[in-house]
C-alpha positions as CSV (number, residue, x, y, z in Angstrom):
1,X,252.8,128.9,-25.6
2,X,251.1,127.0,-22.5
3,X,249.4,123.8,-23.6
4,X,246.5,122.7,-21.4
5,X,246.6,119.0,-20.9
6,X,243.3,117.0,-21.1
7,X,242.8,116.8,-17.5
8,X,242.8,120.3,-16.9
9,X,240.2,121.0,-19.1
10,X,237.6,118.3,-18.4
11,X,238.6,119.2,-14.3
12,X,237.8,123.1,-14.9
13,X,234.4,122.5,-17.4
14,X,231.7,121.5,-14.3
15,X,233.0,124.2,-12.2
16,X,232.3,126.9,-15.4
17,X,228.7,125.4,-16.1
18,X,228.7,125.6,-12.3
19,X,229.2,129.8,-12.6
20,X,227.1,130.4,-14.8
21,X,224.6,129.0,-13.7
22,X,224.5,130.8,-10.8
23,X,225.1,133.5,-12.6
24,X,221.7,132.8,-14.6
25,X,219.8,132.8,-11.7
26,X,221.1,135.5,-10.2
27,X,219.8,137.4,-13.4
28,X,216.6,135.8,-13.0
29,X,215.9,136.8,-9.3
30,X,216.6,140.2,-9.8
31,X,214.5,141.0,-13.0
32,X,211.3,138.8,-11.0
33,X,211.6,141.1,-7.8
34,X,212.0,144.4,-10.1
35,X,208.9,143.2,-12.0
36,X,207.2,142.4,-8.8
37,X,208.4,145.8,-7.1
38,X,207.1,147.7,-9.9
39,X,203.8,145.7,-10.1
40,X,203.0,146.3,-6.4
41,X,203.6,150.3,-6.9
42,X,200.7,150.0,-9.1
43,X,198.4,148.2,-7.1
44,X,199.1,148.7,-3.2
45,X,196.8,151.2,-1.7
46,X,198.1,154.2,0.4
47,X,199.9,153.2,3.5
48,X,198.5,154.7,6.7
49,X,200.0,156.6,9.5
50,X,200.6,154.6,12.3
51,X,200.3,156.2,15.8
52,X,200.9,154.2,18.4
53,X,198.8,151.6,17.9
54,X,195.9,153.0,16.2
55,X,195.8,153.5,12.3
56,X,194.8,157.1,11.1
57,X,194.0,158.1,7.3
58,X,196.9,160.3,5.8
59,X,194.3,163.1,4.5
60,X,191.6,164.4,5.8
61,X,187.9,164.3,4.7
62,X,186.8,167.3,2.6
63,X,184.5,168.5,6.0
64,X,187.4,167.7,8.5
65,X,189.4,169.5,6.2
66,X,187.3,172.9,6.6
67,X,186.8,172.4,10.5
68,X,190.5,172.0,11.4
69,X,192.3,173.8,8.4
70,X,192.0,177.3,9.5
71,X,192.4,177.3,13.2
72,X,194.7,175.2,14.5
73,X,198.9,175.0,14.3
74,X,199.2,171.6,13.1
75,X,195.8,169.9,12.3
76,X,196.8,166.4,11.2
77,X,199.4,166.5,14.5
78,X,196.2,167.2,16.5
79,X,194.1,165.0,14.9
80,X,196.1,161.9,15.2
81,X,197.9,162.8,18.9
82,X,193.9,163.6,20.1
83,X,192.7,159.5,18.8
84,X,195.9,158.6,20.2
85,X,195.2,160.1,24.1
86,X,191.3,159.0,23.7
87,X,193.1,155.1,23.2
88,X,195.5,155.0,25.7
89,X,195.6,157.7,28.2
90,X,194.9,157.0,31.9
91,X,195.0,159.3,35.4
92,X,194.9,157.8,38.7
93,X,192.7,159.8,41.1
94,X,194.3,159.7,45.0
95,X,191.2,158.6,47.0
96,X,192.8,160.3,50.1
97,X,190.6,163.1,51.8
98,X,186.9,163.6,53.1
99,X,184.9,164.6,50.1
100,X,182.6,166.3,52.9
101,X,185.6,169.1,53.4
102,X,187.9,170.0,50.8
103,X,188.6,167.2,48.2
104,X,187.6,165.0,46.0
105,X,184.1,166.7,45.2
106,X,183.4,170.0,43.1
107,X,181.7,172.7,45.2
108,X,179.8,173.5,42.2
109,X,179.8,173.8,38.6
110,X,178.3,177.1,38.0
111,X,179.1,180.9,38.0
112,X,182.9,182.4,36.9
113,X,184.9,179.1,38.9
114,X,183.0,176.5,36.9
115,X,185.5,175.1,35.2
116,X,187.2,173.9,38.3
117,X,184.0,172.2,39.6
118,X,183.4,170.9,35.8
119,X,186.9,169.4,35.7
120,X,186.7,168.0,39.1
121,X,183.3,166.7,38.2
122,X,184.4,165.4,34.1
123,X,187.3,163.2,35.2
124,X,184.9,160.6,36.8
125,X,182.9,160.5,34.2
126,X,185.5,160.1,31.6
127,X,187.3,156.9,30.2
128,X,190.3,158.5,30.9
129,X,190.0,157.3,34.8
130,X,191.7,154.9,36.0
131,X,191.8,152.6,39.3
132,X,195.1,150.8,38.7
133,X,198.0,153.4,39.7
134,X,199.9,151.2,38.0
135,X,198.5,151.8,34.3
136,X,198.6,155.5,35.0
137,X,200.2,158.6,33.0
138,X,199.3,161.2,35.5
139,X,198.1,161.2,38.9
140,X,195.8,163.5,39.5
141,X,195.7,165.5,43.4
142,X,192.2,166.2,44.2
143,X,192.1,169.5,46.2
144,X,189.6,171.8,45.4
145,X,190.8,175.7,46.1
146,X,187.4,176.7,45.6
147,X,185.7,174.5,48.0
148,X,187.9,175.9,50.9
149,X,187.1,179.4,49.8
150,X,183.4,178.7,50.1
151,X,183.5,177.3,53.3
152,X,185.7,180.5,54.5
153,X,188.9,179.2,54.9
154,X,192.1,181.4,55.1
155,X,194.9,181.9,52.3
156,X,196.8,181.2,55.3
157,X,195.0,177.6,56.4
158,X,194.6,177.0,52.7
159,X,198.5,176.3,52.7
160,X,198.7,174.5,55.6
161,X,195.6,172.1,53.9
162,X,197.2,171.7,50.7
163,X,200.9,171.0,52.4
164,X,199.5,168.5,55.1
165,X,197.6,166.4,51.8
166,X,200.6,166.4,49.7
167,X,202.8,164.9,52.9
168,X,199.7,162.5,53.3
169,X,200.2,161.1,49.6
170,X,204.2,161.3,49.6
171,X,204.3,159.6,53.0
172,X,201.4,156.9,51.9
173,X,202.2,155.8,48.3
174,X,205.6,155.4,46.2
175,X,204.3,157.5,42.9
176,X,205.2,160.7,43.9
177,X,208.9,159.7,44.8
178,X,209.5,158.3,41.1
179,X,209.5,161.9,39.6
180,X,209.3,164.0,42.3
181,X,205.6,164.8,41.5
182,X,206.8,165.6,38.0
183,X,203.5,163.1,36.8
184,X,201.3,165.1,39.1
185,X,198.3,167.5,38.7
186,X,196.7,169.8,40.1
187,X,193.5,171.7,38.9
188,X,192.7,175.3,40.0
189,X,190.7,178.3,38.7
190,X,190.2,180.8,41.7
191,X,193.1,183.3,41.9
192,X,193.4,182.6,45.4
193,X,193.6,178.9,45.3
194,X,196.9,179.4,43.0
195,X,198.6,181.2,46.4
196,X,197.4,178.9,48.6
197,X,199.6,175.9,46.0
198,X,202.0,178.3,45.7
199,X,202.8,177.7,49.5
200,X,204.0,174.6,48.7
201,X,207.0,175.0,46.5
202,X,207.5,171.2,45.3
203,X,204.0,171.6,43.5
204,X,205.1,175.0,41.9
205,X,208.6,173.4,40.7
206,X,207.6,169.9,39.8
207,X,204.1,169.3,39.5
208,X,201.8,170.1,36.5
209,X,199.1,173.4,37.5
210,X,196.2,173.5,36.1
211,X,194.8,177.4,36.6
212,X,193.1,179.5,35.3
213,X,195.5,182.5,35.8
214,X,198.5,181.9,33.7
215,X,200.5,184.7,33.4
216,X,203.8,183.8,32.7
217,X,205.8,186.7,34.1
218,X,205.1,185.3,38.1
219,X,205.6,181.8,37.8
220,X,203.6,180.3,35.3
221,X,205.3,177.9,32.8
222,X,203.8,177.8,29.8
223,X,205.8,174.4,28.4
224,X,204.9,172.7,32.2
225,X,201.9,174.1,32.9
226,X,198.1,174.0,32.0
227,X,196.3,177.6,31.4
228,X,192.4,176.7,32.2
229,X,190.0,178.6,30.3
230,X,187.6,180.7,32.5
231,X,184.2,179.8,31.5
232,X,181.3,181.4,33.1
233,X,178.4,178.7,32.8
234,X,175.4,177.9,32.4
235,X,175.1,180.4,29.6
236,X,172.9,182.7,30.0
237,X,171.9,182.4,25.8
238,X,172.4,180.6,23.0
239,X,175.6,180.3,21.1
240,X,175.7,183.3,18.4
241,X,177.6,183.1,15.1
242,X,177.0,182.9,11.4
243,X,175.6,186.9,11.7
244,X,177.7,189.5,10.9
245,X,175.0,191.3,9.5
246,X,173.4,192.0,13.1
247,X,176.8,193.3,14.1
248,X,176.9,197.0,13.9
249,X,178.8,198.1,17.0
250,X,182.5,198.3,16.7
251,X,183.7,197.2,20.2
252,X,182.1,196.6,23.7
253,X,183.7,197.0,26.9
254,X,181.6,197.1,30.3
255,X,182.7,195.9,34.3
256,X,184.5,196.7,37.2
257,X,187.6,199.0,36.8
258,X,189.6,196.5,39.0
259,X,192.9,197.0,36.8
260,X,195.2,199.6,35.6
261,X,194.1,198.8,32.1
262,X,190.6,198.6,32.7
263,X,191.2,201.9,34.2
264,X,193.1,203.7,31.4
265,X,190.2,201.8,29.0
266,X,187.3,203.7,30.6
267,X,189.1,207.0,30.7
268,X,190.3,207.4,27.0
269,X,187.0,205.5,25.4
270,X,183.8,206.1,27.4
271,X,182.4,208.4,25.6
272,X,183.4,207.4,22.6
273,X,180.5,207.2,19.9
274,X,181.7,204.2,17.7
275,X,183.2,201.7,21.0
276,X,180.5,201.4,23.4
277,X,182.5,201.3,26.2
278,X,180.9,201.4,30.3
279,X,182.5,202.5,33.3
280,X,180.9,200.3,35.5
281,X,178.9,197.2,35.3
282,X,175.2,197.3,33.4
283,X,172.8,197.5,36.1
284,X,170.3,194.7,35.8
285,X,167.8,197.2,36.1
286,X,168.0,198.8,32.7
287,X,166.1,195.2,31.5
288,X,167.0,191.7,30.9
289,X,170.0,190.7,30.1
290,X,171.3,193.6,28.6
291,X,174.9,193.0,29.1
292,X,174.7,189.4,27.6
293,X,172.7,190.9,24.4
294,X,175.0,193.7,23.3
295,X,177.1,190.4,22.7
296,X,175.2,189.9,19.8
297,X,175.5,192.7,18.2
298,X,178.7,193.6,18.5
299,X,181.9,192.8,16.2
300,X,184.7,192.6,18.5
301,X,184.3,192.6,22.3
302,X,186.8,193.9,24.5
303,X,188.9,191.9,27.0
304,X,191.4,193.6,29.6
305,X,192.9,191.7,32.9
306,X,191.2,192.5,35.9
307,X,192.9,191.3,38.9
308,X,194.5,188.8,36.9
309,X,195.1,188.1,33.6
310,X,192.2,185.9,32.5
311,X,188.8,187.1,32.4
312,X,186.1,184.8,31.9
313,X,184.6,187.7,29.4
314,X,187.1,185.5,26.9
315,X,184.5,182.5,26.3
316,X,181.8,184.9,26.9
317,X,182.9,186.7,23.8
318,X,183.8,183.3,22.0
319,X,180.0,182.0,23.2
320,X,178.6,184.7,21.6
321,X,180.3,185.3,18.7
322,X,182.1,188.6,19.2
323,X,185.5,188.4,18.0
324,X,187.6,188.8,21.3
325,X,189.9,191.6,21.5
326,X,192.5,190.2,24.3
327,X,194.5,193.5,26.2
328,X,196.2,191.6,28.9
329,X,199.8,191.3,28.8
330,X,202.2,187.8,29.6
331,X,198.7,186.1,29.3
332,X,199.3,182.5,28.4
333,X,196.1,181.6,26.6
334,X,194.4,178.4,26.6
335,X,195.4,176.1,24.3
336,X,197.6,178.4,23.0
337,X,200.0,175.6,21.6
338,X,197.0,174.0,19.9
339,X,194.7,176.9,18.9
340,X,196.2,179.6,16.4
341,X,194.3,182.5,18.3
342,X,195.2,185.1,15.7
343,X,192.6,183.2,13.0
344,X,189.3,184.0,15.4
345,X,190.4,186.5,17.8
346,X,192.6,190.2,18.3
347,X,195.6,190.1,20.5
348,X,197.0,193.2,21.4
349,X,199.8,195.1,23.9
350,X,198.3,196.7,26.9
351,X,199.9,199.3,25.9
352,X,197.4,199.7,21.9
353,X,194.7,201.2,23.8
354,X,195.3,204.3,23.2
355,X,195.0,203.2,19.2
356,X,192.2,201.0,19.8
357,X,189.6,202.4,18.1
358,X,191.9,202.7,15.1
359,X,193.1,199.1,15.5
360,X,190.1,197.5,15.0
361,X,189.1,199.7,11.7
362,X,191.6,199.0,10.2
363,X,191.4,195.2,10.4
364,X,189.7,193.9,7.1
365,X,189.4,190.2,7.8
366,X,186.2,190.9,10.4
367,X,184.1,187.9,8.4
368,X,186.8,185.2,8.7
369,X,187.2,185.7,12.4
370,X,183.8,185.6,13.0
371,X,183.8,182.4,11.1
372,X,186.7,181.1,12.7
373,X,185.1,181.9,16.5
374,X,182.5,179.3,15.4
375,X,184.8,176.9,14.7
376,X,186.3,176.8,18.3
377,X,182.9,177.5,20.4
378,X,183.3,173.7,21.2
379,X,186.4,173.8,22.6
380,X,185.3,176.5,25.2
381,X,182.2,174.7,26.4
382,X,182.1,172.3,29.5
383,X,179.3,169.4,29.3
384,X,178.3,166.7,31.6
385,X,179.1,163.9,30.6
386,X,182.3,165.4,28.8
387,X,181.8,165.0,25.0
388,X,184.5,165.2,22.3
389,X,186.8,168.0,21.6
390,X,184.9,170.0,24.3
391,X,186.9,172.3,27.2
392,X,187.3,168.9,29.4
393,X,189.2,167.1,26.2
394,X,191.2,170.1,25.5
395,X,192.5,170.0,29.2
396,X,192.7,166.4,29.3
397,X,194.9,166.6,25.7
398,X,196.9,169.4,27.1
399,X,198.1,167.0,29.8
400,X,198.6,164.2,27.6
401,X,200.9,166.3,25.6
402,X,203.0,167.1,28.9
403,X,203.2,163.4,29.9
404,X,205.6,163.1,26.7
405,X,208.3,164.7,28.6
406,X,207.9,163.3,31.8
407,X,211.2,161.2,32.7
408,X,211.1,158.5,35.2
């Protein structure tokens, strides 16, 4: 048996109080924060999302929840990436060129190349402009295809325009060299201003293209590149919707027979009695705006590629109300990676017309499109000044969204 001497034990008391002390406060600590924890869970209010900088509500309002819910991929992404671009975003405009010939300037903002002369014309009256190159996301190249087709110019000295500017900027300033135009932009809606870009191959490998032709089977990259709706404005009338009870005709169909679809289109469905479907443009001569008012009573509206891809009778049919019925294959559509086109509009194969007409009879959820169409109108409409969530914000969040991936 081990006896413990009296200095031992008075030696080892102070450092036993000592423990458990320690140990008693320890105790203490832990059941004050777990009280404190628990009491906070109670109390605190929701915490918000944080984007950047800016703070966004988790939910949505019980109206924002009825206008986003049904038409777009991802509404709370859009909603909190779109406030995030209006905070911070910023393009630099080169100031290079004579705004007399070919740049800088729109050559107009009506008729089927508005949106070119709209965008051309937004960007300086946006917030999203921006002086200091330095502070910039994008530069934007200011070379407007459709001015040089007004004024005559060949596709041929269109390339040799477009070539000689880009050289100018390369030569003159050190942006371009960071990415190898990989934070450029270009903006283009006539068919033949694409070629003339296309002569330059940097801006068709690096650069960002705005068109309004994007079909993605001769070079058009959808994840890169921009598809620009094709808007044919001023409207010639108001916007239609909320009256599917004036829409008796089942589909509508008239132009120019400028494709092989278009031309398959008029042969098998012309004289159809339930598609009202023309071989030819309305003459203006059978009254006033005919063409525009079978819009209105029409359910779905027909759209085929004509010499390209796009048509502007898209936004036409969107304008009006008439549930597009997009024929037109390897067609990138605008917005596509935003907008969920299948909630407000019909997209088919080239080769379904031949089943057209059965097509659309046998689709039962007329009324919600319609309803749906409404819903996006805003999105296909150009203003000036640019207001929110119309087609110059669309663009302008379309680009923001490629900026992500640019790596210096």
């Amino acid at each position: 048996m081990t006896i413990v001497k009296p200095s031992q034990l008075s030696s080892s008391s102070p450092l036993c109080s000592l423990k458990g002390s320690l140990l008693t406060l320890a105790v203490l600590t832990f059941l004050s924060l777990f009280y404190l924890s628990l009491n906070s869970l109670r109390t605190s209010p929701p915490s918000p999302i944080l984007v950047g900088s800016n703070q966004l509500p988790h939910t949505f309002s019980a109206k924002e929840e009825e206008d986003y819910s049904d038409v777009y991929h991802s509404p709370e992404s859009f909603r909190s990436n779109y406030a995030e671009m209006e905070k911070k975003f910023k393009v630099y405009i080169y100031p290079d060129g004579d705004p007399d010939t070919f740049f800088q300037t729109p050559r107009k903002v009506t008729g089927k190349y508005a949106s070119e002369g709209y965008f051309f014309k937004n960007i300086r009256e946006s917030r999203f402009r921006t002086l200091d190159p330095d502070e910039a996301d994008l530069f934007f190249v200011p070379v407007s295809a459709h001015k040089m087709r007004g004024k005559g110019t060949t596709y041929e000295n269109m390339t040799v325009i477009v070539q000689d500017y880009v050289d100018g900027l390369i030569a003159k300033y050190p942006f371009w060299n960071r990415t190898l135009g990989a934070d450029h932009f270009f903006v283009t809606c006539h068919d033949v201003g694409v070629r003339a870009f296309e002569g330059t191959p940097l801006l068709i490998k690096n650069t960002i293209r705005v068109v309004c032709s994007p079909s993605y089977n001769v070079g058009f990259i959808p994840h890169k590149d921009v598809a620009l709706p094709q808007v044919l404005q001023p409207f010639a009338l108001p916007a239609g919707g909320n009256d599917v009870e004036n829409r008796t005709t089942l589909g509508f169909w008239a132009g120019h027979r400028n494709s092989k679809i278009r031309v398959i289109l008029a042969r098998v469905w012309e004289n159809d009695t339930e598609l009202d479907i023309s071989n030819n443009r309305i003459n203006r001569a059978t009254g006033h705006l005919v063409y525009q008012k079978r819009f209105y009573r029409t359910k779905f509206c027909i759209c085929p590629g004509g010499s390209q891809v796009n048509s502007a009778r898209i936004t036409d049919s969107i304008h009006y109300g008439c549930v597009p019925v997009i024929l037109s294959d390897y067609y990138d559509l605008p917005f596509n990676d935003i907008l969920d086109w299948r909630k407000f509009a019909v997209v088919l194969r080239e080769r379904d017309v031949y089943d057209l007409k059965q097509i659309l009879k046998n689709i039962p959820q007329f009324v919600s499109l319609h309803n749906n169409l409404v819903k996006v109108q805003k999105h296909f409409q150009w203003n000036s000044p640019p207001v929110k969530f119309d087609a110059f914000h669309m663009i302008m969040y379309e680009l923001w969204l490629r900026h992500h991936v640019i790596k210096y």
